[in-house]
PyMOL Python script that loads the backbone (N, CA, C, O; Angstrom):
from pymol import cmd

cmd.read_pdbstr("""\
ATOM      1  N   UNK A   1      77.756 199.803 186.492  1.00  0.00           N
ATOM      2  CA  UNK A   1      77.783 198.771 185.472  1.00  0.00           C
ATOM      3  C   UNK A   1      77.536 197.425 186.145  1.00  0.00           C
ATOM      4  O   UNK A   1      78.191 197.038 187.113  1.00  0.00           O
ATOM      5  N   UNK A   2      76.626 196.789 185.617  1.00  0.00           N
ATOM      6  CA  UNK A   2      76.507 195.121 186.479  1.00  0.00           C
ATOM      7  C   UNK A   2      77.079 194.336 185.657  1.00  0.00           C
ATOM      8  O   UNK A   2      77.281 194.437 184.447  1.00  0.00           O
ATOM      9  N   UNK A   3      77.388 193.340 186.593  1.00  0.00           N
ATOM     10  CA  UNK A   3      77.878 192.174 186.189  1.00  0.00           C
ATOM     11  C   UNK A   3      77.945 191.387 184.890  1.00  0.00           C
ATOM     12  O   UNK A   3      78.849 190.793 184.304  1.00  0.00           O
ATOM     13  N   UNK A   4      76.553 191.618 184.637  1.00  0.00           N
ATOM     14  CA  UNK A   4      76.382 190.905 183.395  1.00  0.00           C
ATOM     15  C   UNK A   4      77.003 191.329 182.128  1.00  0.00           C
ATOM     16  O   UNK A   4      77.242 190.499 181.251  1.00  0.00           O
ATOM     17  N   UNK A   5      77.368 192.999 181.940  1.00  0.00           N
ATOM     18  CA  UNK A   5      77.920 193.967 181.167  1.00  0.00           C
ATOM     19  C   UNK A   5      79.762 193.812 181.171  1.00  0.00           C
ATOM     20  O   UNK A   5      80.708 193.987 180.403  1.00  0.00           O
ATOM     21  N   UNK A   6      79.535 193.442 182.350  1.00  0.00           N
ATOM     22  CA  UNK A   6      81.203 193.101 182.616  1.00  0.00           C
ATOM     23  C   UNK A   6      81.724 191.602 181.578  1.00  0.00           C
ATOM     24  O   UNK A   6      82.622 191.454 180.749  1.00  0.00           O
ATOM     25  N   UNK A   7      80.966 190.944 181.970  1.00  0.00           N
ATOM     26  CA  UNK A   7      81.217 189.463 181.918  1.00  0.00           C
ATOM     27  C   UNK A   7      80.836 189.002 179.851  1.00  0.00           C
ATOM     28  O   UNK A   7      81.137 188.031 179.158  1.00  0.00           O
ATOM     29  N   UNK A   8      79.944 190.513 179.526  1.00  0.00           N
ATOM     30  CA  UNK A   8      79.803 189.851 178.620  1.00  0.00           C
ATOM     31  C   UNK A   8      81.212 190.812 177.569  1.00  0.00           C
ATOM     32  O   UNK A   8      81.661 190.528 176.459  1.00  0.00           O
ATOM     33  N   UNK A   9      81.548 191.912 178.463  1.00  0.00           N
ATOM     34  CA  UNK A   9      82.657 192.607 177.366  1.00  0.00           C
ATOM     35  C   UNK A   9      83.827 192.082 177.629  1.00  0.00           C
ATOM     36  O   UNK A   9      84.641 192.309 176.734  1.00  0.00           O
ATOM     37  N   UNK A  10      84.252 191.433 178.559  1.00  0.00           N
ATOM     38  CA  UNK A  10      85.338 190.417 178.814  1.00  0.00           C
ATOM     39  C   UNK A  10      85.721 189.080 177.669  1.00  0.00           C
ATOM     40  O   UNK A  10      86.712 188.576 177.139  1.00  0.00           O
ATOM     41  N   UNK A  11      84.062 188.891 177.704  1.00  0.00           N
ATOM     42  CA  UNK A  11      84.174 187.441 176.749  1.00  0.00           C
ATOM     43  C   UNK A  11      84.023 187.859 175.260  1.00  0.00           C
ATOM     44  O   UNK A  11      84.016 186.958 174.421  1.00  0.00           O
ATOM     45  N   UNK A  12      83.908 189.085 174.884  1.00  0.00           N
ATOM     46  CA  UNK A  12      83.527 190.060 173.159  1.00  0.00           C
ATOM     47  C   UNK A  12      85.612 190.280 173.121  1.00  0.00           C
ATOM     48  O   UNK A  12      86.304 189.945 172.160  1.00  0.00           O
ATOM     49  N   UNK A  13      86.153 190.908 174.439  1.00  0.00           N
ATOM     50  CA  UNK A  13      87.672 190.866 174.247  1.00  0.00           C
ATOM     51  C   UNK A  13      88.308 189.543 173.778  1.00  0.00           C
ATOM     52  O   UNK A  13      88.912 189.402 172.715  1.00  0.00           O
ATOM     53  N   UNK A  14      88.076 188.508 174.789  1.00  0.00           N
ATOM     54  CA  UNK A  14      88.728 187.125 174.512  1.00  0.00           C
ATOM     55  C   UNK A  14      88.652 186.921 172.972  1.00  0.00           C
ATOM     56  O   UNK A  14      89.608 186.908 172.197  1.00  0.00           O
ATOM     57  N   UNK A  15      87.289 186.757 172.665  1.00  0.00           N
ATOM     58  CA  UNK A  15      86.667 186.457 171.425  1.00  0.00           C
ATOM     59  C   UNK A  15      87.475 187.255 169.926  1.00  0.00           C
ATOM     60  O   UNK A  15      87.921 186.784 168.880  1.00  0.00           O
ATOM     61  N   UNK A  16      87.388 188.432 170.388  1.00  0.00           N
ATOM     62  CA  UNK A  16      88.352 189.433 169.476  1.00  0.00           C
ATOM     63  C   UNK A  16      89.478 189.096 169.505  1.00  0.00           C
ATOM     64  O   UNK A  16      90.084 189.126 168.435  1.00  0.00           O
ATOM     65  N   UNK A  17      90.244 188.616 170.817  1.00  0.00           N
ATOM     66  CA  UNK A  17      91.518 188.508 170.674  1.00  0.00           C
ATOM     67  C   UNK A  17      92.001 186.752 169.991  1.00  0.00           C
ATOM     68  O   UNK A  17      93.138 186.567 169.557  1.00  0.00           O
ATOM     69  N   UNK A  18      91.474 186.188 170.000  1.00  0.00           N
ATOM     70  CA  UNK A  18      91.399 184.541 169.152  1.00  0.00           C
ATOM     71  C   UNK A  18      91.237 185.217 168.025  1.00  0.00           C
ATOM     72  O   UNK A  18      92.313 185.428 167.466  1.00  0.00           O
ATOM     73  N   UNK A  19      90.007 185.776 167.293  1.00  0.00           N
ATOM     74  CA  UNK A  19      89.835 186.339 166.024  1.00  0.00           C
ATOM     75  C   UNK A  19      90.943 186.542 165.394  1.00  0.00           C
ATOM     76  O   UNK A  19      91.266 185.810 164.459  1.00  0.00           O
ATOM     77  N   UNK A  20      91.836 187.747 165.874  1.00  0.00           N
ATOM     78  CA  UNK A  20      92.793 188.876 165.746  1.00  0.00           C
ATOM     79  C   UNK A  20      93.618 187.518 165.178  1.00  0.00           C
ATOM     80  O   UNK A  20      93.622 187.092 164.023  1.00  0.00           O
ATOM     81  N   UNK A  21      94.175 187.085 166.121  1.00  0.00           N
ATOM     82  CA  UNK A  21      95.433 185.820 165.840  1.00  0.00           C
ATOM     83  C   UNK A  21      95.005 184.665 164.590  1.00  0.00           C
ATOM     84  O   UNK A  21      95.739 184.275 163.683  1.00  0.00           O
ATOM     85  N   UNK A  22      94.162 184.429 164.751  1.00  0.00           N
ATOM     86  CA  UNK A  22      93.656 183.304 163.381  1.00  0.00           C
ATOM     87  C   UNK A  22      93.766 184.338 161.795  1.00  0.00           C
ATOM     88  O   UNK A  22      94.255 184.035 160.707  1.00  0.00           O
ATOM     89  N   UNK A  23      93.398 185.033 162.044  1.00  0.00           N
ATOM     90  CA  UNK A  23      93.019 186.122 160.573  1.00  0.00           C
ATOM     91  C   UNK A  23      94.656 186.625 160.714  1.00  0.00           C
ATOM     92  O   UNK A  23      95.344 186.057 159.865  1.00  0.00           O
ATOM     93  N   UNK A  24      95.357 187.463 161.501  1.00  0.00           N
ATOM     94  CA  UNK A  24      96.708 187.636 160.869  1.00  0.00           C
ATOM     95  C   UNK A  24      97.721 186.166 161.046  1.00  0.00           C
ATOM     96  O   UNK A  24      98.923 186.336 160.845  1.00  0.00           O
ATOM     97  N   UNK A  25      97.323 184.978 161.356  1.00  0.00           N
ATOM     98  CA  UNK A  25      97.913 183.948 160.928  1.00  0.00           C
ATOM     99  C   UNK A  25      97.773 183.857 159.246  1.00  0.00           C
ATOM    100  O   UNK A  25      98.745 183.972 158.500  1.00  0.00           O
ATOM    101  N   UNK A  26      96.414 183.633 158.793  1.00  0.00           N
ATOM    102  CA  UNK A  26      95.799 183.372 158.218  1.00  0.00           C
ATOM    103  C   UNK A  26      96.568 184.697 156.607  1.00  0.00           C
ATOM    104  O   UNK A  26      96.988 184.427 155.482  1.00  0.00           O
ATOM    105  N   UNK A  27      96.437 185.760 157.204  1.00  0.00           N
ATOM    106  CA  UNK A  27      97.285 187.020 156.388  1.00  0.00           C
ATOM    107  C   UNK A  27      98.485 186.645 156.302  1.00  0.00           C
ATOM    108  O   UNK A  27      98.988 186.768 155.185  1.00  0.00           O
ATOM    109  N   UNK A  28      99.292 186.109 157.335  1.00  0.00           N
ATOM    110  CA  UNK A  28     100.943 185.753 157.550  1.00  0.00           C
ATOM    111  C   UNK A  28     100.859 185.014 156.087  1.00  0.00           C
ATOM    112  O   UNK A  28     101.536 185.469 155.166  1.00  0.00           O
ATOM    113  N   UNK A  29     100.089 183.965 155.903  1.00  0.00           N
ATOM    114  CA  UNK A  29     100.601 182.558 155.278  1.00  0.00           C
ATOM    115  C   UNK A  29      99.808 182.715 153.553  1.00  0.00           C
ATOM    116  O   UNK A  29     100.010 181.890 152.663  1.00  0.00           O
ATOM    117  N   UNK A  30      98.915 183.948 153.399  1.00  0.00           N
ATOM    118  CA  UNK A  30      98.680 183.881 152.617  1.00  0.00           C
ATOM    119  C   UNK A  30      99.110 184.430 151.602  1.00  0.00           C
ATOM    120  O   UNK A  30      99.479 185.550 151.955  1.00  0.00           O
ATOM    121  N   UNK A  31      99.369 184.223 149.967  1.00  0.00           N
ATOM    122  CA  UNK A  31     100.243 184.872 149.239  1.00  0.00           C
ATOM    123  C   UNK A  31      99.457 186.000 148.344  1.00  0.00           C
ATOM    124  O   UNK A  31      99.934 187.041 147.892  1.00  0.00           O
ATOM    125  N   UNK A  32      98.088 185.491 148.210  1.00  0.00           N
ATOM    126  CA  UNK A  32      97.775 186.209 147.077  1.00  0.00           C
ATOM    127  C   UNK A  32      96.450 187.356 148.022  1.00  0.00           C
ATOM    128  O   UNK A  32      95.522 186.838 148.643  1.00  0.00           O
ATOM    129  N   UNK A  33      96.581 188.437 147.963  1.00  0.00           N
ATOM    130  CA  UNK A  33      95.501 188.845 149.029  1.00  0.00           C
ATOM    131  C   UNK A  33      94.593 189.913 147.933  1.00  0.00           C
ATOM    132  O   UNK A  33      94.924 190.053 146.756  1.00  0.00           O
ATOM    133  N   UNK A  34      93.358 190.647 148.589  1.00  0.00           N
ATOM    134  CA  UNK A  34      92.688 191.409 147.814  1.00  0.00           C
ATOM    135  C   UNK A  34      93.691 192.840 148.113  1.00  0.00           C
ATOM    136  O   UNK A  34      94.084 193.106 149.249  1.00  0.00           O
ATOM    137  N   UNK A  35      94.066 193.799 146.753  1.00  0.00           N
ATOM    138  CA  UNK A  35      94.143 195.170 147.068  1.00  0.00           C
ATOM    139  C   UNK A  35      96.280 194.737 147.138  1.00  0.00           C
ATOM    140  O   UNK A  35      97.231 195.507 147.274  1.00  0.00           O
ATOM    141  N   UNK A  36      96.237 193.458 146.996  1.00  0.00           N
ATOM    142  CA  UNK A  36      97.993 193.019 147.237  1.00  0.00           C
ATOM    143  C   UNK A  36      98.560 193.796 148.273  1.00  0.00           C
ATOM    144  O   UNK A  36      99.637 194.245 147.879  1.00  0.00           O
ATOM    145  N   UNK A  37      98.236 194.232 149.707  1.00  0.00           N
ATOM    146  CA  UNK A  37      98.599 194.966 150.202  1.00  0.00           C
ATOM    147  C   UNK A  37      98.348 194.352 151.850  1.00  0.00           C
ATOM    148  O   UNK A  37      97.273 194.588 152.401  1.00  0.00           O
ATOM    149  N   UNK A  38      99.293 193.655 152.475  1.00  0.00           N
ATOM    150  CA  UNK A  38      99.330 193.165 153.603  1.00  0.00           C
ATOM    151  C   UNK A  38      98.843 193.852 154.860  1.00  0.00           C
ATOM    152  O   UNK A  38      97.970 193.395 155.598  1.00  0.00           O
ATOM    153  N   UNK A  39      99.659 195.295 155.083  1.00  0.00           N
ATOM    154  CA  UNK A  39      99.862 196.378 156.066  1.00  0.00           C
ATOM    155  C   UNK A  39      97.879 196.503 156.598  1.00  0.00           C
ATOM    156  O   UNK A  39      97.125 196.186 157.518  1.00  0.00           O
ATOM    157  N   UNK A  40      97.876 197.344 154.945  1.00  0.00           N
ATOM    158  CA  UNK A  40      96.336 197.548 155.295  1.00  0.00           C
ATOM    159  C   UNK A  40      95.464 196.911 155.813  1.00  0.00           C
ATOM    160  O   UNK A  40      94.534 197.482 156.382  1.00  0.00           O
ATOM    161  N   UNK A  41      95.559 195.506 155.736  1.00  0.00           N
ATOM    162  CA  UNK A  41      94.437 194.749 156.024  1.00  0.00           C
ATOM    163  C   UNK A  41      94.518 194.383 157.550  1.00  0.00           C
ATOM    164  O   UNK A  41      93.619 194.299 158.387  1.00  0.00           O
ATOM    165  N   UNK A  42      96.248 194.137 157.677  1.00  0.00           N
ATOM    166  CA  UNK A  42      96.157 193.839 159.142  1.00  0.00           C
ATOM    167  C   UNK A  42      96.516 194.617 160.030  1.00  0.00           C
ATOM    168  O   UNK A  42      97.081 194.361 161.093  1.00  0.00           O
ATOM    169  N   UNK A  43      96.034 196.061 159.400  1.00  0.00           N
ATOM    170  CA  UNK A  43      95.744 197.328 160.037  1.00  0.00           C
ATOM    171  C   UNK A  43      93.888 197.300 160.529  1.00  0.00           C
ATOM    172  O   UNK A  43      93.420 197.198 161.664  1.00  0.00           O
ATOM    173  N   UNK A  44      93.318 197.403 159.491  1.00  0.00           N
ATOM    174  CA  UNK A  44      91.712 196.811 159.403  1.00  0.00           C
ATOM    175  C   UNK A  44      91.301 195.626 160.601  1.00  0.00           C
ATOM    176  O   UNK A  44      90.259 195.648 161.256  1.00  0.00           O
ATOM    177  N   UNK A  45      92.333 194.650 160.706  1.00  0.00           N
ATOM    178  CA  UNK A  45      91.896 193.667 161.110  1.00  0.00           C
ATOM    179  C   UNK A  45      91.845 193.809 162.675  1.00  0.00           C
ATOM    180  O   UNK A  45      90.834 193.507 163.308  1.00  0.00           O
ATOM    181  N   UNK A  46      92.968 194.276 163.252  1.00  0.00           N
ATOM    182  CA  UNK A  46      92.900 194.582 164.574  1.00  0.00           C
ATOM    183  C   UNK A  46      92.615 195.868 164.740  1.00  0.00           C
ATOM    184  O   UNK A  46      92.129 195.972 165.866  1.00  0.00           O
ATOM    185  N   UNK A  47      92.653 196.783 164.277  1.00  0.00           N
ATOM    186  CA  UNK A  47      92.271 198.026 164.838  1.00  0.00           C
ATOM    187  C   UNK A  47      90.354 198.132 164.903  1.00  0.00           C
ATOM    188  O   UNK A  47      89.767 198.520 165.913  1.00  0.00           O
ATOM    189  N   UNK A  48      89.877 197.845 164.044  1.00  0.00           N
ATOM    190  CA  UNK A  48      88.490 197.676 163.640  1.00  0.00           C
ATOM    191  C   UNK A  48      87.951 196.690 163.989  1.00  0.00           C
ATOM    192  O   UNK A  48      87.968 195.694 163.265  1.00  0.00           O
ATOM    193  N   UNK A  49      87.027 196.705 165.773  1.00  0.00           N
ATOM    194  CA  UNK A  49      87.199 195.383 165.889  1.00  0.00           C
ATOM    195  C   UNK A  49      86.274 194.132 165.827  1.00  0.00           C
ATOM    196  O   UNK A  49      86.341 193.048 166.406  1.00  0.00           O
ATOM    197  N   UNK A  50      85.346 194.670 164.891  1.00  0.00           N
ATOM    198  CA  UNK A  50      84.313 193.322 164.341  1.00  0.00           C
ATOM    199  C   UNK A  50      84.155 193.342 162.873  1.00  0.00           C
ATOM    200  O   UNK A  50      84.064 192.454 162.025  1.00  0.00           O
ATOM    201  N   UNK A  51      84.150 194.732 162.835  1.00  0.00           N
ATOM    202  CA  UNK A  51      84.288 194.715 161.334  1.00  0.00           C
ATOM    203  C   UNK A  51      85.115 194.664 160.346  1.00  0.00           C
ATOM    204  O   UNK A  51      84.677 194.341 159.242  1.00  0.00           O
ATOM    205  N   UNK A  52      86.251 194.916 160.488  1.00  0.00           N
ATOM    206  CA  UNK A  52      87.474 194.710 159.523  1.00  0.00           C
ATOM    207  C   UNK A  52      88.135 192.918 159.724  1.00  0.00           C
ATOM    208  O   UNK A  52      88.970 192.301 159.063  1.00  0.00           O
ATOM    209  N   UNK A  53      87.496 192.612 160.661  1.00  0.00           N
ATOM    210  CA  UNK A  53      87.703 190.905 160.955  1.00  0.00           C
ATOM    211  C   UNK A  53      86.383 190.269 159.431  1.00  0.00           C
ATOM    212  O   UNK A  53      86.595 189.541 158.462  1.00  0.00           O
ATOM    213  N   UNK A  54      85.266 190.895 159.846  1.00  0.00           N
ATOM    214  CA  UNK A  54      84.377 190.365 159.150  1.00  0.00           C
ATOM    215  C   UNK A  54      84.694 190.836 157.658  1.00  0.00           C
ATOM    216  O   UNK A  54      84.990 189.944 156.864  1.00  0.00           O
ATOM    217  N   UNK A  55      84.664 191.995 157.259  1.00  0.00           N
ATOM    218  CA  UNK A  55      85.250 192.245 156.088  1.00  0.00           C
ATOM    219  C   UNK A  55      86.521 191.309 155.366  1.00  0.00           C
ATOM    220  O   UNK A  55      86.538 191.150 154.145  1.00  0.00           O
ATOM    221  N   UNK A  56      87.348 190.841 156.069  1.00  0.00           N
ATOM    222  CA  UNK A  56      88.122 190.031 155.498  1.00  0.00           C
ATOM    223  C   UNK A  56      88.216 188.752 155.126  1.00  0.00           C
ATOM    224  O   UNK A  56      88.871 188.262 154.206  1.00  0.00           O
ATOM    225  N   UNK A  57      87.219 188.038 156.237  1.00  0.00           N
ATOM    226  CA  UNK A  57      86.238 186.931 156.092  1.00  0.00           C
ATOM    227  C   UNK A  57      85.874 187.049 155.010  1.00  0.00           C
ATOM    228  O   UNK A  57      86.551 186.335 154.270  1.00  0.00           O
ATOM    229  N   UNK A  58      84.966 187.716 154.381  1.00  0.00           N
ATOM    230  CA  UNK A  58      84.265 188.099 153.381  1.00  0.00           C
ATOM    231  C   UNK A  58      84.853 187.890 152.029  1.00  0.00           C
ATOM    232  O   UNK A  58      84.537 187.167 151.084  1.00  0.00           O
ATOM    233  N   UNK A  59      85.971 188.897 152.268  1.00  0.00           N
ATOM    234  CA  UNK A  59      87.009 189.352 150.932  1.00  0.00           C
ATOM    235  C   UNK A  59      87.931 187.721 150.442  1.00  0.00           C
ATOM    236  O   UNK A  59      88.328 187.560 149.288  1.00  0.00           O
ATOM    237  N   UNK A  60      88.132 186.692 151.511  1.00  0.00           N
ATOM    238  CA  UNK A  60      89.168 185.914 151.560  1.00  0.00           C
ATOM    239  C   UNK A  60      88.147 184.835 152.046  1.00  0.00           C
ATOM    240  O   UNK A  60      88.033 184.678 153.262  1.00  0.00           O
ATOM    241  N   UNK A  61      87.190 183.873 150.959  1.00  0.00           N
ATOM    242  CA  UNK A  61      86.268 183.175 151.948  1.00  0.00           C
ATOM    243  C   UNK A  61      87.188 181.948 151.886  1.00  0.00           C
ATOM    244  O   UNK A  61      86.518 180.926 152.034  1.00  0.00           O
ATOM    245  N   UNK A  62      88.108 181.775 151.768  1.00  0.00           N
ATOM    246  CA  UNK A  62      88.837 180.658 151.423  1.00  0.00           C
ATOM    247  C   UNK A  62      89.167 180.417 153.448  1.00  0.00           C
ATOM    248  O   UNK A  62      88.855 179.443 154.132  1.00  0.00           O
ATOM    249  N   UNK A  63      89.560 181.136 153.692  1.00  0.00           N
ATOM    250  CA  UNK A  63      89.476 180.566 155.230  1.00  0.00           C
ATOM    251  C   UNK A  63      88.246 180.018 155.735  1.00  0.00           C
ATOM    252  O   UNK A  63      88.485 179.443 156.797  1.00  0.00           O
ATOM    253  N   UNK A  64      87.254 179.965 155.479  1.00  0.00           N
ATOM    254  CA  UNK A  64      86.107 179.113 155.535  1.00  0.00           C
ATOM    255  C   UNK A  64      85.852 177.708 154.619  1.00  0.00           C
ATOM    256  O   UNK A  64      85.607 176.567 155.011  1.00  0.00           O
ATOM    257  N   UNK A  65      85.998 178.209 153.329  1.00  0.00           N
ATOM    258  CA  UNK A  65      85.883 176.996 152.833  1.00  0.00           C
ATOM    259  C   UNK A  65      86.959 175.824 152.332  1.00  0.00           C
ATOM    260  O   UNK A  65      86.834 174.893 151.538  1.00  0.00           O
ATOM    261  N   UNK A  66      88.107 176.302 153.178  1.00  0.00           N
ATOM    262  CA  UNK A  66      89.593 175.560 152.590  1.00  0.00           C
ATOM    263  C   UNK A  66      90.355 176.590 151.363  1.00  0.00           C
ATOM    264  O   UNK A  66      89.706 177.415 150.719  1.00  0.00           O
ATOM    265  N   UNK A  67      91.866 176.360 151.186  1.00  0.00           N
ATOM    266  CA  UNK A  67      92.042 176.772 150.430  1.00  0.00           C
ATOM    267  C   UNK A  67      92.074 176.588 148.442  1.00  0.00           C
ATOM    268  O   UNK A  67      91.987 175.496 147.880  1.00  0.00           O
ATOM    269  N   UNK A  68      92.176 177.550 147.922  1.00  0.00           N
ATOM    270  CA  UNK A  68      92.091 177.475 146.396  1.00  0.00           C
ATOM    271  C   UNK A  68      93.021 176.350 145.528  1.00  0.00           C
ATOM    272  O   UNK A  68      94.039 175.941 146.086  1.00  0.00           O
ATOM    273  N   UNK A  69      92.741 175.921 144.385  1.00  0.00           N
ATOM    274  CA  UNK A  69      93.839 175.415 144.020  1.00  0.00           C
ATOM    275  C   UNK A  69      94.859 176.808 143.684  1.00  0.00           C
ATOM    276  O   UNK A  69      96.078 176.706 143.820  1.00  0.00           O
ATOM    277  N   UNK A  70      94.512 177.507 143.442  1.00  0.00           N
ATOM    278  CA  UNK A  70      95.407 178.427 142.907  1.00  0.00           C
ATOM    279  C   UNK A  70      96.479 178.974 144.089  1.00  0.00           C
ATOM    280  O   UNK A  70      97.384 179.717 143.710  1.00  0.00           O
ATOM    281  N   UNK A  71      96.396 178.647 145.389  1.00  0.00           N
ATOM    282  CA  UNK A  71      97.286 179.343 146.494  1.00  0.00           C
ATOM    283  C   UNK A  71      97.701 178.379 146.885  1.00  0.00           C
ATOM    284  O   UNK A  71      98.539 178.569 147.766  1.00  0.00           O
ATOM    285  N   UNK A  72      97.428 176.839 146.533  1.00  0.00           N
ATOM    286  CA  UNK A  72      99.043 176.072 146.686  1.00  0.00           C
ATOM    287  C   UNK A  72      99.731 175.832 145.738  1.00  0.00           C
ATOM    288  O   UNK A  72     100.679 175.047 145.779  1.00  0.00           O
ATOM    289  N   UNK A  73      99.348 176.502 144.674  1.00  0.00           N
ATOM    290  CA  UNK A  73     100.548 176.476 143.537  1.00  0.00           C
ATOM    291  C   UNK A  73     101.749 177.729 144.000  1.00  0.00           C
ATOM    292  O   UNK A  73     102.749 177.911 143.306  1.00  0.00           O
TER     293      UNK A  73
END
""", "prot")
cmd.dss("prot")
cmd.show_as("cartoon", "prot")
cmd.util.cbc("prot")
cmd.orient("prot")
């Protein structure tokens, strides 16, 4: 394996592991979720590890675009 293979799955871990923590912050604090079901998602989120990050992105775009009025009521 060279270097470059090393250096770039090192920095895909880091990267995953920032991900991981922002999105179940992001799950911690949120009240209203898709499917109302916490476990699952932040089962999805770290176990699955680009896609159940991106899927939730998706499902919850409010972490991108700020949140709803409806989730600080």
């Amino acid at each position: 394996m060279d270097s470059g293979r090393i250096i770039a799955a090192i920095l895909f871990g880091i990267l995953h592991c920032v991900l991981i923590g922002m999105l179940l912050e992001d799950l911690r604090g949120r009240k209203r979720i898709l499917g109302h079901k916490k476990v699952p998602w932040s089962i999805a989120i770290v176990c699955v590890p680009l896609a159940g990050a991106l899927v939730y992105v998706l499902c919850h775009p409010q972490i991108v675009y700020g949140p709803d009025d409806e989730d600080e009521a």
